[in-house]
DSSP file (Angstrom, degrees, kcal/mol; ACC not computed):
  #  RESIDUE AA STRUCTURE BP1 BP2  ACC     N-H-->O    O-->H-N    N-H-->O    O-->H-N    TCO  KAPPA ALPHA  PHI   PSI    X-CA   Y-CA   Z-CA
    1    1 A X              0   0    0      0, 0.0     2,-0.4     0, 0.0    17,-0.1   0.000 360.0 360.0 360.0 126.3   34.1 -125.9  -29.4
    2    2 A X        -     0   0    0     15,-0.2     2,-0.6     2,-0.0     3,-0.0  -0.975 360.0-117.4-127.7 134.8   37.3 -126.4  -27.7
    3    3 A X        +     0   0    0     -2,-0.4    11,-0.1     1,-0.2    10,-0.0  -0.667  35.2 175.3 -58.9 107.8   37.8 -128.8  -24.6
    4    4 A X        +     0   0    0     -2,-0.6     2,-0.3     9,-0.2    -1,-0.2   0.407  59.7  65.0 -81.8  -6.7   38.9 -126.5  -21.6
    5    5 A X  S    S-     0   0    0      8,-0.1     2,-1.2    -3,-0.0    -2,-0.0  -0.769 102.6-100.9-113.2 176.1   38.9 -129.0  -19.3
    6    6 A X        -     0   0    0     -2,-0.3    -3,-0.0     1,-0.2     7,-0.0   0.262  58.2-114.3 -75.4  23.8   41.1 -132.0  -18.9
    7    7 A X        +     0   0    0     -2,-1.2    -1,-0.2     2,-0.1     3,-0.1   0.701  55.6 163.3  43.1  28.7   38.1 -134.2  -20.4
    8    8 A X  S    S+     0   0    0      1,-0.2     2,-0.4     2,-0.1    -1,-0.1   0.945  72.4  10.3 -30.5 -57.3   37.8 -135.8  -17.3
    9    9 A X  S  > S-     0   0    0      1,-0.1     4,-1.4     2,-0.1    -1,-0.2  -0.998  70.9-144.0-133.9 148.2   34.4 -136.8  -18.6
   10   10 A X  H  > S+     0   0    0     -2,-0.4     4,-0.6     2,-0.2    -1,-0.1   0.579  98.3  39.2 -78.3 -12.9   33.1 -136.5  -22.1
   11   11 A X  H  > S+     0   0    0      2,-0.2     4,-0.6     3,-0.1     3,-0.3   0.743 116.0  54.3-102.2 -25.4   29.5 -135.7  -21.8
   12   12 A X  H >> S+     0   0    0      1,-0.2     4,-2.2     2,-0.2     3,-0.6   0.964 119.1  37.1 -70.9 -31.9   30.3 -133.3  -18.6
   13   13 A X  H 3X S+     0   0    0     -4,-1.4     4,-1.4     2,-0.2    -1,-0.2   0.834 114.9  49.6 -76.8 -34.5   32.9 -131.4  -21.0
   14   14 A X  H 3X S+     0   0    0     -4,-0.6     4,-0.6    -3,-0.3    -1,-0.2   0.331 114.3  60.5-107.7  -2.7   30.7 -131.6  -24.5
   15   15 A X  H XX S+     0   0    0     -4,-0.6     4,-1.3    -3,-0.6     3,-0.8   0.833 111.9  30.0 -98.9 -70.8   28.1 -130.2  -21.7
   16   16 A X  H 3X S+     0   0    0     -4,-2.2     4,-2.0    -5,-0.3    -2,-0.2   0.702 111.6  65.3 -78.1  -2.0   29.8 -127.3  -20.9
   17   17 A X  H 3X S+     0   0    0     -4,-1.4     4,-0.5     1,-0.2    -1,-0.2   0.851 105.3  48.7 -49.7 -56.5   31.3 -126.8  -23.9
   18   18 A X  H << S+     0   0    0     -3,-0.8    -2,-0.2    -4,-0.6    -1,-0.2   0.692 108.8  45.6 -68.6 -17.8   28.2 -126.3  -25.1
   19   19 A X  H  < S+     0   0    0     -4,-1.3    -2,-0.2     2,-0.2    -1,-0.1   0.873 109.2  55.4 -77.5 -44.6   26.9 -124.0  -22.8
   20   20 A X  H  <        0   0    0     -4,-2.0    -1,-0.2    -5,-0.3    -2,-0.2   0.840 360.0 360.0 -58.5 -10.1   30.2 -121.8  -22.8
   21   21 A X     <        0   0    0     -4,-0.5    -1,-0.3    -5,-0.1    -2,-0.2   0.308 360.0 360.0-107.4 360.0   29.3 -121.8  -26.9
């Protein structure tokens, strides 16, 4: 799972992170 956005927020990034995975 790799951050693709600037982690602006961590559960909205670990959110789509997950989704895109």
């Amino acid at each position: 799972m790799r951050f693709i956005l600037k982690r602006v927020n961590k559960e909205e990034s670990i959110v789509l992170d997950t989704k895109k995975c």
